[in-house]
Residue frames as qw, qx, qy, qz and C-alpha x, y, z in Angstrom:
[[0.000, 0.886, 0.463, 0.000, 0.00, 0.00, 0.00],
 [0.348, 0.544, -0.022, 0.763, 1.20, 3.49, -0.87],
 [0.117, -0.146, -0.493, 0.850, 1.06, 6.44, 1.57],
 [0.021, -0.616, -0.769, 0.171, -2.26, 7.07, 2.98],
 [0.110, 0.743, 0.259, 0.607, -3.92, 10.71, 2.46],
 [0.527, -0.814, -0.135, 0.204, -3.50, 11.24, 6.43],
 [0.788, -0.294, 0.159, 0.517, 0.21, 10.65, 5.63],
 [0.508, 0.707, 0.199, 0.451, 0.02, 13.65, 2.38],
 [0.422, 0.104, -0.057, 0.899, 1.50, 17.03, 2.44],
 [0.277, -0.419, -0.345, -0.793, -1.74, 18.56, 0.97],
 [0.562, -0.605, -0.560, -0.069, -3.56, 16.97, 4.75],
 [0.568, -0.335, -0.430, 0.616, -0.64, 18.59, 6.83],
 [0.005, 0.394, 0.216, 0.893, -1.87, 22.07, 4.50],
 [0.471, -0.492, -0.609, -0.406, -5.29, 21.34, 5.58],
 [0.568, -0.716, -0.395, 0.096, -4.41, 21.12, 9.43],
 [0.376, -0.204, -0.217, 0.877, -2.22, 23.75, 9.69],
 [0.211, -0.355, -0.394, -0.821, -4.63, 25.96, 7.64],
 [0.662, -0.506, -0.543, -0.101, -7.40, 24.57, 10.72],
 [0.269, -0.816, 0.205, -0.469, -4.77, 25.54, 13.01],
 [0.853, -0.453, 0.236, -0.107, -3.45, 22.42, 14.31],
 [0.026, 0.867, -0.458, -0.197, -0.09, 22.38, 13.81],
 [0.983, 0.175, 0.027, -0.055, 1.48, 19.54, 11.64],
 [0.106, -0.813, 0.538, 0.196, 5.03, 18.82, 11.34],
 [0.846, 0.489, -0.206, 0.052, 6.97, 16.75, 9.11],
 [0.142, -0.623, 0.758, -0.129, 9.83, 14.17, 10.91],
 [0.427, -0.230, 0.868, 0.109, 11.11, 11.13, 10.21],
 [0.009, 0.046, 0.847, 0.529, 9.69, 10.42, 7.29],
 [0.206, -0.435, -0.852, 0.205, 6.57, 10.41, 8.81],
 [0.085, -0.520, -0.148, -0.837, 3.47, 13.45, 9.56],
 [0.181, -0.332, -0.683, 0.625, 2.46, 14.67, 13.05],
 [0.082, -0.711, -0.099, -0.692, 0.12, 17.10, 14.56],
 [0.301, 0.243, -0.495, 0.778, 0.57, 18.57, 17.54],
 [0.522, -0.490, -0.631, -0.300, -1.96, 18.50, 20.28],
 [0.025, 0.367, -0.585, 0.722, -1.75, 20.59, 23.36],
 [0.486, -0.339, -0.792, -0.148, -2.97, 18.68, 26.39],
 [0.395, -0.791, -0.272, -0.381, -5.79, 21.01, 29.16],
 [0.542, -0.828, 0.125, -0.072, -4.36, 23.11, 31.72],
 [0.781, -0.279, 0.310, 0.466, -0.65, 21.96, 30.74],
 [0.049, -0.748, 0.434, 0.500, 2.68, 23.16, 28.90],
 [0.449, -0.227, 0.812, 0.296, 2.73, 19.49, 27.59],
 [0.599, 0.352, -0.340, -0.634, 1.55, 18.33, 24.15],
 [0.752, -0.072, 0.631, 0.173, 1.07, 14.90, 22.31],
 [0.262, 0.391, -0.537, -0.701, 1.31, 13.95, 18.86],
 [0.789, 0.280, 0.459, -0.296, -1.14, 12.20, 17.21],
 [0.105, 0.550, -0.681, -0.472, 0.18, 10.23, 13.76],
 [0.791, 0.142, 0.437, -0.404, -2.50, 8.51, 12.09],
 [0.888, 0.417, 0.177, -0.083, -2.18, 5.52, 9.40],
 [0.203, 0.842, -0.462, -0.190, 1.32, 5.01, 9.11],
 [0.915, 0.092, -0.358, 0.160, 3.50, 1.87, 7.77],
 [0.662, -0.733, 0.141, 0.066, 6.66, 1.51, 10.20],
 [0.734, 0.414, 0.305, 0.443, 8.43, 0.06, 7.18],
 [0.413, 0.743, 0.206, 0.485, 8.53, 3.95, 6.74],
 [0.539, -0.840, -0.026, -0.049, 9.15, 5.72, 10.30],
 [0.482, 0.327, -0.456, 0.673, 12.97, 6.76, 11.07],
 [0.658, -0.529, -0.500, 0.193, 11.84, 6.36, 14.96],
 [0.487, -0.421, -0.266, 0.718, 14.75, 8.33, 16.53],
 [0.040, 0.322, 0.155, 0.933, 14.68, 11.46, 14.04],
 [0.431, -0.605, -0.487, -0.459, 10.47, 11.20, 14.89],
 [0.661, -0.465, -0.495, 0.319, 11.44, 11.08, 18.84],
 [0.299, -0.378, -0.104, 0.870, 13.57, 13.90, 19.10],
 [0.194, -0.483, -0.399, -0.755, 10.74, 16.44, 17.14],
 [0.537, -0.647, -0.529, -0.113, 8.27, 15.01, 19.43],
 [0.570, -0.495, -0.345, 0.558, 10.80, 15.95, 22.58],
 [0.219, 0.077, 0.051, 0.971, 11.26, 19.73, 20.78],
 [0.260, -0.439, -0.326, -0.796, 7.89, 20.17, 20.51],
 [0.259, -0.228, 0.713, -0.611, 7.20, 19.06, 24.25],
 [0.698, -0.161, -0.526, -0.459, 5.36, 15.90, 23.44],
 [0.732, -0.332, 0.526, -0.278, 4.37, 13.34, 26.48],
 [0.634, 0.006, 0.759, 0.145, 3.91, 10.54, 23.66],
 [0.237, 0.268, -0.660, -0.661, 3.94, 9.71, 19.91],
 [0.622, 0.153, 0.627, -0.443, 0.05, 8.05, 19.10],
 [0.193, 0.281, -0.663, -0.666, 0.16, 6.25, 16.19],
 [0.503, 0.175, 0.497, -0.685, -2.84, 5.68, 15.71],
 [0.794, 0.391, 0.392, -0.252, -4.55, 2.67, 13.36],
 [0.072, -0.601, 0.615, 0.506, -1.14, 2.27, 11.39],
 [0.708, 0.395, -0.261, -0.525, -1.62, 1.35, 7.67],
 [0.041, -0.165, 0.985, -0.032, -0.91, -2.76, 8.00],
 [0.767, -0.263, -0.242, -0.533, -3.68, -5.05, 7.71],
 [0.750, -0.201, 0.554, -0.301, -4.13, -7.84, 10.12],
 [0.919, 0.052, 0.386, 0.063, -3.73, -10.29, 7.28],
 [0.354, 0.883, -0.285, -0.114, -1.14, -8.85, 5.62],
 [0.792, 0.326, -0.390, 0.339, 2.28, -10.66, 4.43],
 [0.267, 0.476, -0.365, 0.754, 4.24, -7.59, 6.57],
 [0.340, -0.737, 0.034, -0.583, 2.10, -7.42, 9.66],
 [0.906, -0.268, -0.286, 0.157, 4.14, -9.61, 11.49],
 [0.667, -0.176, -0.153, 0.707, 7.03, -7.76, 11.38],
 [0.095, -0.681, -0.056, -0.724, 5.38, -4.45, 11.18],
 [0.668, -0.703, -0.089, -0.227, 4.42, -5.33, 14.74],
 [0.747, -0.324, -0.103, 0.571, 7.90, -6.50, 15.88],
 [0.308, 0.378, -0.138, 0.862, 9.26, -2.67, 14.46],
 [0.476, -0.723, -0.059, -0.497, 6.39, -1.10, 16.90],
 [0.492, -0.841, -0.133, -0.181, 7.23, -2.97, 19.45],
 [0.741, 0.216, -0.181, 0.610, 10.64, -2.46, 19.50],
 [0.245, 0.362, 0.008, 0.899, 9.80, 1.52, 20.00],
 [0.344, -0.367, -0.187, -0.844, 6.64, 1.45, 21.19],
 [0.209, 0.147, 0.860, -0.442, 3.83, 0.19, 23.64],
 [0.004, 0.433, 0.841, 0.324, 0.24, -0.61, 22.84],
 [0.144, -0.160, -0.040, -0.976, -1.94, 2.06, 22.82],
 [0.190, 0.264, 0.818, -0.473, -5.00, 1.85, 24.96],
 [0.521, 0.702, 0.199, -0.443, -7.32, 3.77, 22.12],
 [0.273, 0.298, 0.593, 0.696, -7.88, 4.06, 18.45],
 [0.178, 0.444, 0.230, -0.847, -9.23, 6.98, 17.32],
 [0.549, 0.312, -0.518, -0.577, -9.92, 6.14, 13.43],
 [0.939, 0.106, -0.115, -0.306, -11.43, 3.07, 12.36],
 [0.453, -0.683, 0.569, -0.070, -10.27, 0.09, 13.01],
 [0.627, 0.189, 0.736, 0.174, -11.66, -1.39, 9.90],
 [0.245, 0.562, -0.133, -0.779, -12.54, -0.39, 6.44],
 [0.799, 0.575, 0.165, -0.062, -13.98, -1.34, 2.92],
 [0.073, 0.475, -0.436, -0.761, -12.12, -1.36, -0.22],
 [0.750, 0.438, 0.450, -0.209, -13.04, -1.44, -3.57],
 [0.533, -0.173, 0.602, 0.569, -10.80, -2.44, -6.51],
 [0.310, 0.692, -0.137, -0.638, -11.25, -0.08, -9.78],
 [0.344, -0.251, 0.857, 0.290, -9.67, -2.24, -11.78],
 [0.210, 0.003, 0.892, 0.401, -12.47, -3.80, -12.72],
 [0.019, -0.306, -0.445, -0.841, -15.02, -3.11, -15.09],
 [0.330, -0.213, -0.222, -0.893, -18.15, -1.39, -15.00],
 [0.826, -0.077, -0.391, -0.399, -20.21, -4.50, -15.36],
 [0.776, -0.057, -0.622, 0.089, -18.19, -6.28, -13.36],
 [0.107, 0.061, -0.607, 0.785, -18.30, -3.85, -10.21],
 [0.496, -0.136, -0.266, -0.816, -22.17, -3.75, -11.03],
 [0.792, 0.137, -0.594, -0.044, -22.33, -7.47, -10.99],
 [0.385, 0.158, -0.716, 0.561, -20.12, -7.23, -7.63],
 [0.330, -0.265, 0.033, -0.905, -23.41, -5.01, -6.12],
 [0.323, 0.146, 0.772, -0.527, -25.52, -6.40, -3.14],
 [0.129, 0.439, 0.796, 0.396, -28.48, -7.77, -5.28],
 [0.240, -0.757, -0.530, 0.296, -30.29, -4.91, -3.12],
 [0.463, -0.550, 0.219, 0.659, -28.30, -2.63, -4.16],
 [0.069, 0.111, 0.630, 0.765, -28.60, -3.10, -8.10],
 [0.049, -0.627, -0.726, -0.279, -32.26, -3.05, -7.76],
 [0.111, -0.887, -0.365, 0.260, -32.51, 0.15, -5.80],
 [0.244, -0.316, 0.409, 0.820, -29.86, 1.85, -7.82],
 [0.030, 0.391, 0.783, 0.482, -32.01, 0.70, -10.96],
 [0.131, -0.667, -0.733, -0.003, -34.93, 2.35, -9.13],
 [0.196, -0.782, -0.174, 0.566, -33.74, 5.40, -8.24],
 [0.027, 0.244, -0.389, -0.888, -32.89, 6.61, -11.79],
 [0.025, -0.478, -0.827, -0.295, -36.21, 5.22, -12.65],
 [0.130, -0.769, -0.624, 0.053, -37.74, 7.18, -10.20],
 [0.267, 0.871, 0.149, 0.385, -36.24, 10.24, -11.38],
 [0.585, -0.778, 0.031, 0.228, -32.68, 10.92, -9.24],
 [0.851, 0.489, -0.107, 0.158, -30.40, 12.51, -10.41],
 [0.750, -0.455, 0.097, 0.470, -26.33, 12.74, -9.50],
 [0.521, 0.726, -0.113, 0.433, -23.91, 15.48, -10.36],
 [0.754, -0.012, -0.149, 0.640, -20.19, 16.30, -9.98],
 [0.124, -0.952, 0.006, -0.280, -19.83, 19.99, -8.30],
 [0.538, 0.015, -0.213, 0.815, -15.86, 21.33, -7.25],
 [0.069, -0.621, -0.079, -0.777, -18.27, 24.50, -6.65],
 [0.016, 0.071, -0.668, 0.741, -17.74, 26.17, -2.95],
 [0.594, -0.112, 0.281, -0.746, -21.99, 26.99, -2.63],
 [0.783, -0.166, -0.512, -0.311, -22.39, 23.18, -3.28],
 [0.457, -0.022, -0.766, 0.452, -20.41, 22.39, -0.34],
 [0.162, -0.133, 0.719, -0.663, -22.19, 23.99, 1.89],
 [0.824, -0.011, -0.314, -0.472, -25.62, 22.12, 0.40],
 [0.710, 0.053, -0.654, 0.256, -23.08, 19.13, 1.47],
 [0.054, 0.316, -0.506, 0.800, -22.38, 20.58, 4.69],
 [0.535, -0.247, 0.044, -0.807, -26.29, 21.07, 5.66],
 [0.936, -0.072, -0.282, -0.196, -27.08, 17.01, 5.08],
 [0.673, 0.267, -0.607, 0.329, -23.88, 16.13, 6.60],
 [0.341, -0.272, 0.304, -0.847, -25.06, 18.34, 9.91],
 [0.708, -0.168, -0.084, -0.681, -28.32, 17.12, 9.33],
 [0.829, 0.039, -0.556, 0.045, -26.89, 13.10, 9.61],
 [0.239, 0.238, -0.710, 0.619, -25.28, 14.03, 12.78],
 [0.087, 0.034, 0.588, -0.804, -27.77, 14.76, 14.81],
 [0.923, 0.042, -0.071, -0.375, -30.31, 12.70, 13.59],
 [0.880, 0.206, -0.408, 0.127, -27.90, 9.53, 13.81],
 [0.539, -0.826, 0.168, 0.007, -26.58, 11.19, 17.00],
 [0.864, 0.094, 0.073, 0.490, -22.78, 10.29, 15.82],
 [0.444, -0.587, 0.131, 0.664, -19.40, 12.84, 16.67],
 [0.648, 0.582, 0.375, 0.316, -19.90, 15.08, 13.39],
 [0.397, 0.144, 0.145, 0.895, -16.82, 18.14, 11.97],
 [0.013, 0.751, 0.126, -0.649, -17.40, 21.58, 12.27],
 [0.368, 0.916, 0.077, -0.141, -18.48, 23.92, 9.63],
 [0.315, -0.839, 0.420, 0.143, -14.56, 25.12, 9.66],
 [0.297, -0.428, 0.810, 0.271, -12.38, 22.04, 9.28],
 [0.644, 0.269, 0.695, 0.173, -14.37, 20.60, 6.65],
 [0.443, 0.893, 0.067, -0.043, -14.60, 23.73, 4.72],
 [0.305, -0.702, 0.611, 0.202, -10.31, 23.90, 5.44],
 [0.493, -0.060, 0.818, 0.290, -9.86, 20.35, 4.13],
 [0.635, 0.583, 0.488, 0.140, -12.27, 20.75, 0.98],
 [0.223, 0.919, -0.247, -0.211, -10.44, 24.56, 0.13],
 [0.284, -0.644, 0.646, 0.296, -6.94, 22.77, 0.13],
 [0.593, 0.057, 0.793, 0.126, -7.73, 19.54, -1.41],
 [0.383, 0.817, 0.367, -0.227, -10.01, 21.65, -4.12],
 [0.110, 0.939, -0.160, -0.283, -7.40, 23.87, -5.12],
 [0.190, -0.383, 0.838, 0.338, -4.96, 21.31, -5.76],
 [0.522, 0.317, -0.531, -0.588, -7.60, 19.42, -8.08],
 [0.198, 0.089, -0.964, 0.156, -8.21, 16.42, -5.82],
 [0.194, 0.177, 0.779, -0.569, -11.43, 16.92, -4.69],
 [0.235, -0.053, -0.403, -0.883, -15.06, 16.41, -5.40],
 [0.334, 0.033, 0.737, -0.587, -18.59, 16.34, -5.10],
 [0.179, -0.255, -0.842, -0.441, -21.40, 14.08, -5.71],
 [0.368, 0.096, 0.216, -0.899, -24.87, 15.45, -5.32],
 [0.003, -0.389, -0.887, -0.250, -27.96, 13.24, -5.66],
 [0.253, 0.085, 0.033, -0.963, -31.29, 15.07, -6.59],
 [0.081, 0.316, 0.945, -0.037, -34.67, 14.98, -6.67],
 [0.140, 0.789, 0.351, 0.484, -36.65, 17.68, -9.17],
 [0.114, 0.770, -0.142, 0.611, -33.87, 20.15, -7.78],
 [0.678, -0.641, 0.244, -0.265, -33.88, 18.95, -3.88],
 [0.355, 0.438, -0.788, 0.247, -30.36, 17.54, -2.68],
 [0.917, -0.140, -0.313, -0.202, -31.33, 14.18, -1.15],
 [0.950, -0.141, 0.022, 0.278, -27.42, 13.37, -0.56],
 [0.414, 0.858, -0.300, 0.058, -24.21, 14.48, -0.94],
 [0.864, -0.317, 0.040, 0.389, -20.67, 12.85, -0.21],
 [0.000, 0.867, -0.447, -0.221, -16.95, 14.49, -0.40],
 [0.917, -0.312, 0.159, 0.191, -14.06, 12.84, -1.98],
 [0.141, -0.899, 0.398, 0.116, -10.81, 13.29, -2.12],
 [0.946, 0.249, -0.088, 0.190, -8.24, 11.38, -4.45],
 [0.099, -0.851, 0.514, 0.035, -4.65, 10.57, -3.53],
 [0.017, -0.413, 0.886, 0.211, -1.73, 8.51, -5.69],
 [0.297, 0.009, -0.916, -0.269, -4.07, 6.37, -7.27],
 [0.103, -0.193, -0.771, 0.598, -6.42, 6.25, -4.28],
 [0.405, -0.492, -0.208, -0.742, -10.13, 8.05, -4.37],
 [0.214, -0.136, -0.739, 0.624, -11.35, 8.52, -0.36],
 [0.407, -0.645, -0.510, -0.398, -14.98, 8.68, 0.80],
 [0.445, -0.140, -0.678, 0.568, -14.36, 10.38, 4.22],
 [0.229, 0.379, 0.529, -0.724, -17.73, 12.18, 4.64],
 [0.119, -0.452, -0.734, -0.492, -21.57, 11.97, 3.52],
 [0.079, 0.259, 0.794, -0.544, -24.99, 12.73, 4.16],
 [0.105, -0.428, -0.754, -0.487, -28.37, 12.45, 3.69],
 [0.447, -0.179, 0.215, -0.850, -31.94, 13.74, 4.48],
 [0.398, 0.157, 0.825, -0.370, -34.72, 11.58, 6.08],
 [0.567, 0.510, 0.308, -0.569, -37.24, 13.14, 3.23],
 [0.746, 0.488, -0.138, -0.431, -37.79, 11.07, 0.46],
 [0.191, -0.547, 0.814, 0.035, -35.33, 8.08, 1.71],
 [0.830, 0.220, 0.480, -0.180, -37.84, 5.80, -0.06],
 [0.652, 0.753, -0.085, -0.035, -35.95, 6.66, -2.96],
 [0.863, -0.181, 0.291, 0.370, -32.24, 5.43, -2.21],
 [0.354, 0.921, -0.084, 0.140, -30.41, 8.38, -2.83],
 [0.261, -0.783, 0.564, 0.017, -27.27, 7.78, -1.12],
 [0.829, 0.132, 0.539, 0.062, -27.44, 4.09, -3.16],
 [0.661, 0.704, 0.233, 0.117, -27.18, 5.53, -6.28],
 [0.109, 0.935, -0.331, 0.058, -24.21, 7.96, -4.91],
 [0.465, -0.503, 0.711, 0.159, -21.97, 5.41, -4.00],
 [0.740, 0.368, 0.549, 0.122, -22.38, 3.65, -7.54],
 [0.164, 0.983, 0.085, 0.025, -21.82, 7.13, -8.86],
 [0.361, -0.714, 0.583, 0.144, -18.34, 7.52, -6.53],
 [0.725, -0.251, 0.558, 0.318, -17.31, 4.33, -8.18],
 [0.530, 0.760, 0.281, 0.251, -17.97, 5.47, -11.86],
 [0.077, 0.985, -0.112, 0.102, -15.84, 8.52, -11.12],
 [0.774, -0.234, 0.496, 0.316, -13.07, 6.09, -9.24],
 [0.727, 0.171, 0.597, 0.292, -12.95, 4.96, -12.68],
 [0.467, 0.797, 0.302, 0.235, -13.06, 7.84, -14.67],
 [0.580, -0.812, 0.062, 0.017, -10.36, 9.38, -12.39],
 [0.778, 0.431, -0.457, 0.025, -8.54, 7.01, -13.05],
 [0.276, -0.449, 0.766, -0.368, -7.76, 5.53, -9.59],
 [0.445, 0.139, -0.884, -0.025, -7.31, 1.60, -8.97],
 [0.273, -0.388, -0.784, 0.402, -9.13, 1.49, -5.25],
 [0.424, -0.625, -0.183, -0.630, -12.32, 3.35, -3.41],
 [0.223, -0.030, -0.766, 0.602, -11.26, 3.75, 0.33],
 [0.363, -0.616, -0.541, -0.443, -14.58, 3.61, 2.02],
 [0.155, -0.655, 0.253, -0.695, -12.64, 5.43, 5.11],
 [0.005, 0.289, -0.786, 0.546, -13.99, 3.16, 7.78],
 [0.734, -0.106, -0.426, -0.518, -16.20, 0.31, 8.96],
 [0.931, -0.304, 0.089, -0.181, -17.34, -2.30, 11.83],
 [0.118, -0.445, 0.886, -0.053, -14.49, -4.55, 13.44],
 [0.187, 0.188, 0.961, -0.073, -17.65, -7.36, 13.78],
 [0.138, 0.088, -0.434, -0.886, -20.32, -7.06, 10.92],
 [0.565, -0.499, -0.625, -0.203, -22.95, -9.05, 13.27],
 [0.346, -0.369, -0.570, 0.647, -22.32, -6.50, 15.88],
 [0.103, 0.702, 0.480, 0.516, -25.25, -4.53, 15.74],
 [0.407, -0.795, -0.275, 0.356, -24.65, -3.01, 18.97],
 [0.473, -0.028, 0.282, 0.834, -21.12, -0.90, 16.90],
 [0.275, 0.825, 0.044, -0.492, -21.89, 2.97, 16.22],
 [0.206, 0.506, -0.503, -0.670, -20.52, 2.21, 12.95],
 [0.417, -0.008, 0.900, 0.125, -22.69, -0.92, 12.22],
 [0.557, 0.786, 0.240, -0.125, -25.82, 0.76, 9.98],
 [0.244, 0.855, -0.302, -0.343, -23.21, 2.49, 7.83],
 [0.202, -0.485, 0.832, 0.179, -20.72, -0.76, 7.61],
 [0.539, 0.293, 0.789, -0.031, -23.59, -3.03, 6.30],
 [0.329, 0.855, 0.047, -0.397, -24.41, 0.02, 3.87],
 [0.142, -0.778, 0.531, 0.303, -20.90, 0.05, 2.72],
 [0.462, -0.018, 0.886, 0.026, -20.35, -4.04, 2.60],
 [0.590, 0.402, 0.700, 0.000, -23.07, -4.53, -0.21],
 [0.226, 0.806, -0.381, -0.393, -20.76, -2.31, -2.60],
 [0.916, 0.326, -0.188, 0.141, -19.15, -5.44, -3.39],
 [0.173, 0.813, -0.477, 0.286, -16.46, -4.06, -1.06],
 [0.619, 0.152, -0.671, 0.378, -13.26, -6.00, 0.98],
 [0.482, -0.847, 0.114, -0.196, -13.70, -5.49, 4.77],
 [0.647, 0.501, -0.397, 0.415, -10.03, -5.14, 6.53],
 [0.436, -0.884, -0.170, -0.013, -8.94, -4.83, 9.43],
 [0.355, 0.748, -0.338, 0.449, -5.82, -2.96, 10.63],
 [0.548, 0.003, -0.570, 0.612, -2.82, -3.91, 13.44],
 [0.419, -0.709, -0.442, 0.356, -3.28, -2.62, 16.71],
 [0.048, 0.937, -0.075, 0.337, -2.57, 1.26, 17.31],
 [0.690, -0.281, -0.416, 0.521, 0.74, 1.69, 19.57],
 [0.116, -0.944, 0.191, -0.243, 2.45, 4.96, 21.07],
 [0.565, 0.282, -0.294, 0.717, 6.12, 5.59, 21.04],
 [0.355, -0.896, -0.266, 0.030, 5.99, 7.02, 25.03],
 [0.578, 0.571, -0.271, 0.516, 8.28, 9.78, 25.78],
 [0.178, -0.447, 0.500, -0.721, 7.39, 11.11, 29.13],
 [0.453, -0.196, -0.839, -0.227, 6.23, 7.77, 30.74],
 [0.146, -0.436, -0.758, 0.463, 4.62, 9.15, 34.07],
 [0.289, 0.346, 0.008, -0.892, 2.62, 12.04, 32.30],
 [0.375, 0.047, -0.774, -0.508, 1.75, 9.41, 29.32],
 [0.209, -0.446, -0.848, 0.196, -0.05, 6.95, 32.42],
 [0.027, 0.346, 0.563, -0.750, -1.96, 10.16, 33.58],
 [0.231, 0.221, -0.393, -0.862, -2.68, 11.31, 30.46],
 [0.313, -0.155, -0.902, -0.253, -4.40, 7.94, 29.71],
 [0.106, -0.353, -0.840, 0.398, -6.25, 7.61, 32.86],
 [0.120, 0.376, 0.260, -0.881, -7.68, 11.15, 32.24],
 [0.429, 0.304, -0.361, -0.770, -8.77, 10.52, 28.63],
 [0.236, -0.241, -0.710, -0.619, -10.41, 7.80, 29.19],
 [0.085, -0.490, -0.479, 0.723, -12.59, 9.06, 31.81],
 [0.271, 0.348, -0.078, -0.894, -13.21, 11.71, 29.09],
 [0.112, 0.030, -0.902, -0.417, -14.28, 9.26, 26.98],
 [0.116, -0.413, -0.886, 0.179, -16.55, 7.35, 29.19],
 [0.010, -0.514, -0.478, 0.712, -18.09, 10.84, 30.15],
 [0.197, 0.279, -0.290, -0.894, -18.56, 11.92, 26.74],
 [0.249, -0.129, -0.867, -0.413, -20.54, 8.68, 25.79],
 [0.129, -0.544, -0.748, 0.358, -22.90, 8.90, 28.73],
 [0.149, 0.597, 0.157, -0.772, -23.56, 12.34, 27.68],
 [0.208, 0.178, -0.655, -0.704, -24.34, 11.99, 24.05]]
């Protein structure tokens, strides 16, 4: 696997632009994370291979920039992978297991590659038939790089939070990530309609070969019509027209008969794309200050626990 889109230049644009400082060491992107009522910081370094990581260079940043620990968080390895054996012996060599994951811990893919017909063909039977139905019944999908569609995207993507009660981006850092990604020519949107009413909309965002689904949403009104069906059928057509080989579907269920998972309605959604489900090695952290790192933990999760009971 190539370098992830966390891992880009154009993402570290995005979160400095946002304000959260990124830095670039050891091979390898950070951001910088100050941590309440303290001088200290962490770093947070999502989806990385180890394969790639110059460890000590990455250690002594962290210690300039007063980190506690280095969280590498849901590093790019699968679980069945040739390398994830000895991806895990380079972690722990440096590192310790991380008590959290912040990103998925699974994910779809879907292979461009192959044809039309034969990602059509790959389509939950459910799936073709309510695709099929929704251009019958008069939906249609278009491609918009134009800023007033995003916030149209913006409104449904709101609107899914809080109906679906799920941790959704600010206004802000999605409008940050879609300016940068935009301007460089990597981004776009897909809009399903219905005689002029946006039903749906999704972002995505292509890197090295790569096209990345890493936010949607719909409306409740008129969901008889399977408008967010037809956009992901759409996303893959463009995949292909794109000219990228894979469709990261961002993230999905560890256990796809665990209905109890806040990501299980969306992972069964996903799944009857015809897509791979993966899962990824454990998260670790490279600790630097190891009696701030144990407090740190103990506090966050606590926060955790306190944010779910509130929500």
């Amino acid at each position: 696997m190539g370098k992830h889109i966390l891992q880009s230049p154009l993402w570290a644009e995005f979160k400095n632009k946002h304000g959260t400082p990124a830095v670039s060491a050891g091979n390898v992107i950070y951001t910088v994370h100050n941590i309440p009522l303290s001088s200290y910081n962490y770093a947070y370094c999502p989806r990385v291979s180890p394969f790639d990581v110059n460890f000590e260079e990455l250690k002594k940043s962290a210690e300039e920039k007063n980190c506690i620990a280095v969280h590498f968080d849901v590093p790019n390895i699968m679980k069945e992978s040739p390398e994830a054996t000895e991806a895990a012996r380079i972690f722990d060599q440096h590192c310790v297991h991380s008590p959290r994951d912040e990103f998925a811990k699974a994910n779809f893919f879907i292979d461009l590659t192959k044809s039309e017909d034969e990602l059509f063909s790959a389509l939950h039977k459910k799936h073709r038939y309510n695709i099929n139905y929704a251009k019958k019944n008069g939906i249609t999908v278009r491609e918009s790089t134009e800023d007033k569609d995003f916030d149209i995207f913006y409104s449904l993507y709101k609107e899914t939070g809080v109906r679906q009660k799920f941790y959704f981006r600010g206004h802000s850092y999605l409008r940050n990530m879609w300016d940068v990604f935009n301007k460089a020519g990597l981004a776009k949107l897909l809009i399903a309609e219905y005689e002029g009413e946006a039903l749906a909309a999704w972002i995505l965002l292509s890197y090295e070969g790569v096209l990345y689904y890493p936010y949607g949403g719909s409306t409740e009104r008129k969901k008889n019509l399977f408008a967010s069906t037809i956009l992901g059928w759409e996303a893959l057509l463009l995949g292909k027209k794109m000219g990228c080989s894979t469709f990261d579907m961002w993230g999905a269920s560890i256990d796809l008969n665990d209905a109890s998972d806040e990501y299980y309605g969306f992972s069964i959604f996903k799944s009857k794309f015809g897509a791979k489900h993966v899962v990824y090695i454990d998260s670790y952290d490279m600790v630097i200050n190891e009696k701030l790192y144990k407090f740190f933990n103990l506090a966050n999760s606590f926060r955790w626990k306190l944010l779910k009971l509130i929500r």
